[in-house]
C-alpha positions as CSV (number, residue, x, y, z in Angstrom):
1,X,0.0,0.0,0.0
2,X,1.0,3.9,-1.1
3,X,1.2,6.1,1.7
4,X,-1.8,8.2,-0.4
5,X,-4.5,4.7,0.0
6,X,-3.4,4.4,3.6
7,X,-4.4,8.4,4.3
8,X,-7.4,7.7,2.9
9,X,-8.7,5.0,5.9
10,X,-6.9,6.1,8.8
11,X,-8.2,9.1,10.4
12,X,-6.9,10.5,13.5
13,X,-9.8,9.6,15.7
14,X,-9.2,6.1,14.8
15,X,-5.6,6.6,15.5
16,X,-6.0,7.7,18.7
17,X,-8.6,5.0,19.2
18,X,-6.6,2.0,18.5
19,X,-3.3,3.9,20.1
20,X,-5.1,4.1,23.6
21,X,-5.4,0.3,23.6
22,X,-2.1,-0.3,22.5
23,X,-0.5,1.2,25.5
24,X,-3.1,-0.6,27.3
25,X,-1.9,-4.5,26.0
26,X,1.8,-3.0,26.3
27,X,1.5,-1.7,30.0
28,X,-0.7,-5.3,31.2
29,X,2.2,-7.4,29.5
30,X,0.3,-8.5,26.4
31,X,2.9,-6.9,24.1
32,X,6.2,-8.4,23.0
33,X,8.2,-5.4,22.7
34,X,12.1,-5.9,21.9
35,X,14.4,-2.3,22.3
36,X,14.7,-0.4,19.2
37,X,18.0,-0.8,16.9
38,X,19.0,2.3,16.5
39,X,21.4,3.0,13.3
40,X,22.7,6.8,12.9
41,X,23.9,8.3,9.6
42,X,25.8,10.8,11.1
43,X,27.5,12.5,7.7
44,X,24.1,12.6,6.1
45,X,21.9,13.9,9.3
46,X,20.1,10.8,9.3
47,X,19.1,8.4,11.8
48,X,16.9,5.3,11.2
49,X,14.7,3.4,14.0
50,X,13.8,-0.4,13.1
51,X,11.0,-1.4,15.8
52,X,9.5,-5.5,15.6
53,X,6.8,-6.0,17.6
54,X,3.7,-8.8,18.0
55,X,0.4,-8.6,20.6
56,X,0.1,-11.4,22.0
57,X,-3.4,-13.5,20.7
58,X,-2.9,-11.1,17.5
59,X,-3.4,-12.5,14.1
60,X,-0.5,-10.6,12.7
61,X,3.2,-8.7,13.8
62,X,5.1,-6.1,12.5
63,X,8.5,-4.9,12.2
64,X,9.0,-1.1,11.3
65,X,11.6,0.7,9.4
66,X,11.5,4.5,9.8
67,X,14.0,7.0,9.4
68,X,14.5,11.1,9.8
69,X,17.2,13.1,7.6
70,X,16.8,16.2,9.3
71,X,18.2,17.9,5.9
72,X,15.9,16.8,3.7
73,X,13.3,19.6,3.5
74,X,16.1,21.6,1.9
75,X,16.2,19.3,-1.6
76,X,12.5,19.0,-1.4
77,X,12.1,15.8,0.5
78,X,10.2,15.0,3.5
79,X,13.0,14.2,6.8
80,X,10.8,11.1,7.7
81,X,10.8,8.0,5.5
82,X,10.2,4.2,5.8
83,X,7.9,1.5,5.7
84,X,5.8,-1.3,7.9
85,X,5.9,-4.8,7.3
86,X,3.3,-7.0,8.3
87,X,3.7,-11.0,8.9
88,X,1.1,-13.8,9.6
89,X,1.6,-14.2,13.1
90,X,0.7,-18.5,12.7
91,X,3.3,-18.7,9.8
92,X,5.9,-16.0,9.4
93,X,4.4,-15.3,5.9
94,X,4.4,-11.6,4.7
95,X,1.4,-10.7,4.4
96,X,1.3,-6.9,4.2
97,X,4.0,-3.8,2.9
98,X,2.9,-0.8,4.1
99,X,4.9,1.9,2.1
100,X,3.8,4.7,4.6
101,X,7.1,7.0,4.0
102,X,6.7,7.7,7.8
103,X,2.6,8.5,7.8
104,X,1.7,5.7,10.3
105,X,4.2,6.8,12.8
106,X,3.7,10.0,12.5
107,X,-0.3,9.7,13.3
108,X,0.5,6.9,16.5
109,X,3.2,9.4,17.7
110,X,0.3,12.2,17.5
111,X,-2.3,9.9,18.5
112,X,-0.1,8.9,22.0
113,X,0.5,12.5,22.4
114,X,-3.2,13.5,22.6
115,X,-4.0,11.0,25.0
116,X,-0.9,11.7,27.5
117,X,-3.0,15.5,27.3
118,X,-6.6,13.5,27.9
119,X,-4.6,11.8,30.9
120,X,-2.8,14.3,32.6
121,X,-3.3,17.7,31.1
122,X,-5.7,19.9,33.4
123,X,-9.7,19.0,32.4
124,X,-10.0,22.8,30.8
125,X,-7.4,24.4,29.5
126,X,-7.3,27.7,27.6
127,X,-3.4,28.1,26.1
128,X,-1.4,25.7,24.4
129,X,2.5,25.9,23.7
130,X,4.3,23.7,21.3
131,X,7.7,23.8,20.3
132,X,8.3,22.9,16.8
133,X,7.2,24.0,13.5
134,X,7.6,20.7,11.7
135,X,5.0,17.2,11.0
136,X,4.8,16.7,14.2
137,X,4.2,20.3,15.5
138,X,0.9,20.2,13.4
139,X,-0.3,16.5,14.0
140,X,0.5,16.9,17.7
141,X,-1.9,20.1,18.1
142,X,-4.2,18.5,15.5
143,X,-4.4,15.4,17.4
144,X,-4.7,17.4,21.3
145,X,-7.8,19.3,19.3
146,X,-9.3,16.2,18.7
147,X,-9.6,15.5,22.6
148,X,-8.8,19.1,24.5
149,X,-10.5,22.6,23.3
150,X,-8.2,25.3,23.8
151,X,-8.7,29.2,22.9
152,X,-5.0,30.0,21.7
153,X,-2.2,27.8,20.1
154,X,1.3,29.8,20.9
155,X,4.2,28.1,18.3
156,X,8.3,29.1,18.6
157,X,10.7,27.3,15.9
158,X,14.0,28.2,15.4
159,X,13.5,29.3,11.4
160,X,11.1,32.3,11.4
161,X,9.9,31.2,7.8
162,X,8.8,27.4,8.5
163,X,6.9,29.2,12.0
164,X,4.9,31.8,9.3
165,X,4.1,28.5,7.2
166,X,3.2,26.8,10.3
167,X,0.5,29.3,11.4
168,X,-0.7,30.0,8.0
169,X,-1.5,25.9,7.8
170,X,-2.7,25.4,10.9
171,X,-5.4,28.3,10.7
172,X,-6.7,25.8,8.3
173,X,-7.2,23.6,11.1
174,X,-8.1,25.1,14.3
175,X,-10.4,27.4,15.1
176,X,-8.1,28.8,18.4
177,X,-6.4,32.0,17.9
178,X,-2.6,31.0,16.4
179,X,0.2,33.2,17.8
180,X,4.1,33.0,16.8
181,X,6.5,34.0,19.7
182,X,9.6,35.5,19.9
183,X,11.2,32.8,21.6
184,X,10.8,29.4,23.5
185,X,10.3,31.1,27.0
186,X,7.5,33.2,25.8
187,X,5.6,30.3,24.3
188,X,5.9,28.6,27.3
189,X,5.4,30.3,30.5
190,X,1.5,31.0,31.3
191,X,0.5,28.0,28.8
192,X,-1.4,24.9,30.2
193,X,-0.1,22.6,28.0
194,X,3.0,22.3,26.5
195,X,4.1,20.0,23.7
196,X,7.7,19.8,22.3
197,X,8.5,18.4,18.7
198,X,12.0,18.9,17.9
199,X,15.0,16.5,17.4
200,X,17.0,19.3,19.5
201,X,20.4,17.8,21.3
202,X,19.9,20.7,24.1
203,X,17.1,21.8,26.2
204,X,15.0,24.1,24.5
205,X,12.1,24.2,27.5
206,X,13.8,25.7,31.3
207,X,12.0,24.5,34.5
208,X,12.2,28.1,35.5
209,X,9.2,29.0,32.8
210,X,7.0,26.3,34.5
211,X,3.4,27.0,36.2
212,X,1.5,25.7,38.8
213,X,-1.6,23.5,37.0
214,X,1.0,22.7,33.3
215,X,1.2,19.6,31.4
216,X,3.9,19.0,29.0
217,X,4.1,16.3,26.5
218,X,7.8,15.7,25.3
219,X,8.3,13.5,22.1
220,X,11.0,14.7,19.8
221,X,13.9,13.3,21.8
222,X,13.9,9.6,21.2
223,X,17.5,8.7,21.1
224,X,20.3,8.9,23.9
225,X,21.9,12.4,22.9
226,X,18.7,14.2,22.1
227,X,16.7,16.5,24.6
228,X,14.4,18.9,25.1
229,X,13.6,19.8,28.0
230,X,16.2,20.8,30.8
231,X,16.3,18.0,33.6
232,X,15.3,20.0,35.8
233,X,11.8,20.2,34.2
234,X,11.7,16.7,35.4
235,X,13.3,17.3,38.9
236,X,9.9,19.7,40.0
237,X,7.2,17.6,38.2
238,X,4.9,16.2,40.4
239,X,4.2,13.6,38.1
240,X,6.3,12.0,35.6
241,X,4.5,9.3,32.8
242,X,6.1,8.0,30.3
243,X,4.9,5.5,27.3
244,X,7.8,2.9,28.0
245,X,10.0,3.0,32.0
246,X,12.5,0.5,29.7
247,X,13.3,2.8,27.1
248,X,12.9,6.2,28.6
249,X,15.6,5.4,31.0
250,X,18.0,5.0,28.0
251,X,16.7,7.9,25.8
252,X,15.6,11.8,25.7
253,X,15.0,13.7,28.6
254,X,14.5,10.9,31.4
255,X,17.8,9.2,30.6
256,X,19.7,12.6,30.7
257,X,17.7,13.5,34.0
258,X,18.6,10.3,35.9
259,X,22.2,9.9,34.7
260,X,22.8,13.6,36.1
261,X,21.0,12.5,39.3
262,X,18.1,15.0,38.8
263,X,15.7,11.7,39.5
264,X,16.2,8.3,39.8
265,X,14.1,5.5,37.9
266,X,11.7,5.1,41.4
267,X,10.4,8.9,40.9
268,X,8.8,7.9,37.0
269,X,4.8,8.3,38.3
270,X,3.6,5.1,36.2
271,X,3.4,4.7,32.3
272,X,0.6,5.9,30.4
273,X,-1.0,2.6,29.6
274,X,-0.9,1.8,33.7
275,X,-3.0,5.1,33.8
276,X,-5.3,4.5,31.3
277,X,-5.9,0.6,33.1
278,X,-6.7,2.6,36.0
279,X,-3.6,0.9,37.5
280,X,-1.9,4.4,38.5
281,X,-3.4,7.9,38.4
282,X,-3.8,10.7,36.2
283,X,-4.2,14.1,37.5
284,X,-5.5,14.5,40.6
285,X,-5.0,18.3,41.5
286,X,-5.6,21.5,38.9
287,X,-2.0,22.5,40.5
288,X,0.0,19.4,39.5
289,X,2.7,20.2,37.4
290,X,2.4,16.8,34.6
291,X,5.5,15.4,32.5
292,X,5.1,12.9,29.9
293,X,7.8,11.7,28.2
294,X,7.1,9.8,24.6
295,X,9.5,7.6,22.9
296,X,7.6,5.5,20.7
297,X,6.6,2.1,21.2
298,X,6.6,-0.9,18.8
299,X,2.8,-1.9,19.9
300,X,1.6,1.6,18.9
301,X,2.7,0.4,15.0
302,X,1.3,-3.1,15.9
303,X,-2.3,-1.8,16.4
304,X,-2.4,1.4,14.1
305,X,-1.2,-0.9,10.6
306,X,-3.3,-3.9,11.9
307,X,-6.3,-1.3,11.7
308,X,-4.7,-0.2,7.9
309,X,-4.6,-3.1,7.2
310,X,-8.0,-4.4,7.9
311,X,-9.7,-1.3,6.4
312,X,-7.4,-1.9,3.1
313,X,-8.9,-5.2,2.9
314,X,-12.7,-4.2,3.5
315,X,-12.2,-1.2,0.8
316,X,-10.0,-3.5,-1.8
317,X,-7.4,-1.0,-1.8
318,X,-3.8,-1.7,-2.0
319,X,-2.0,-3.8,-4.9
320,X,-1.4,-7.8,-4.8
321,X,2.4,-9.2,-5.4
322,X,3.6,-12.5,-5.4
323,X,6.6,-13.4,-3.4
């Protein structure tokens, strides 16, 4: 399947759907989720992520290959590429290419951010912050409309130009007032929620420019070296969630924070598929300060290109090859 005839049966309600019970199969042990190989093309600003996973009870499993060249926008490409494999799960036959060029995870990666915000964000909220101008700047603020109403939308990006495309596209989508700030302290201090979508390798986002009542959902740093917010973010959170305790510990902003002794792995809260099992809690006070740290998870691509894959099937979309 084209990346075009799987946008056209997966919406982001659906997304989020299926996403919600993914965490949920990861978190009560369902999920057979090995660590990410992580391969870097460092002379080319590339790095590519290859995540297998299977539910267990599931009819199929997947392995995904997805990458990000971060210098790609200048020759006219998209930075995220790749594809999804699907396999009978009784036989090991293929049964499924999903030639995506990175759609699939960039919807699940929306679609967890949305709910971390249903989960832990306040229950009204007014202002929103994100950091970012890029894919993921717009699907996660698409995907947090989808599930949080919110009055105004403030974006800071480091290129002024991509911010005044962002806005212009994203007035197309929202009906909150969109605002472009001067800089990253602006955007975020008096915002509720906060949502960071870069692949920065320093902290953009200072614990200093934290409120009382704020959730933040950080999910651009997803390898060792990247990082967003300042650990200290972390260190005056009253709650920190995270999608995976295994792999946050070894990348983005929860690694860096426990290696410098900000916290230590006992002070992660629970992860987000323990809250929505009603295993741990959510918010429980309009004056918590939330942190949820998103990495990525190998059973959010298990469920979202099962459901692809079923809707392809019903619709007779896709193309047939013989192996």
């Amino acid at each position: 399947m084209t990346k075009e005839q799987i946008q056209s049966v997966l919406t982001m309600e659906d997304t989020i759907r299926v996403v919600e019970e993914g965490f949920k199969a990861f978190s009560s042990g369902r999920a057979v989720v090995p660590f990410p190989v992580s391969l870097e093309i460092q002379e080319n600003m590339g790095e590519v992520h290859i995540k297998p996973g299977y539910l267990k009870g599931s009819a199929t499993y997947c392995i995904k290959i997805a990458s990000g060249f971060y210098e790609n926008p200048k020759i006219g490409l998209s930075s995220g590429h790749g594809m999804i494999l699907l396999f009978d799960a009784k036989t090991g036959v293929p049964i499924s290419i999903l030639v995506d060029r990175a759609f699939i995870t960039d919807m699940r990666t929306a679609a967890a951010g949305a709910i971390a915000a249903r989960c832990l964000a306040k229950k009204s909220i007014e202002s929103v912050a994100v950091i970012g101008s890029g894919t993921q700047a717009r699907l996660q603020i698409e995907a947090l409309s989808k599930v949080k109403g919110f009055r105004v939308l403030k974006v800071w990006g480091r290129t002024p130009a991509n911010v005044e495309k962002y806005v212009k596209d994203m007035k197309e989508k929202l009906t909150a007032k969109i605002v472009p700030m001067s800089s990253a302290e602006k955007a975020v201090k008096n915002s509720d929620c906060v949502v960071t979508a870069t692949p920065s390798t320093s902290p953009l986002v200072k614990a200093g420019w934290l409120g009382k009542g704020m959730h933040i959902t950080a999910m651009g740093a997803d390898s060792p070296e990247k990082q967003e917010l300042e650990t200290g973010v972390l260190g005056i959170a009253d709650k920190i969630v995270v999608d995976s305790v295994e792999q946050c510990v070894k990348l983005g902003e929860v690694h860096h924070a426990v290696e410098d002794g900000t916290i230590s792995v006992g002070d992660i809260h629970a992860e987000l598929g323990e809250i929505l099992l009603g295993l741990k809690s959510g918010r429980e006070s309009e004056e918590e300060i939330t942190v949820c740290k998103l990495t990525g998870i190998a059973a959010q691509d298990i469920v979202t290109s099962q459901l692809v894959y079923e809707r392809a099937l019903k619709a007779k979309i896709g193309s047939y090859i013989t192996i």
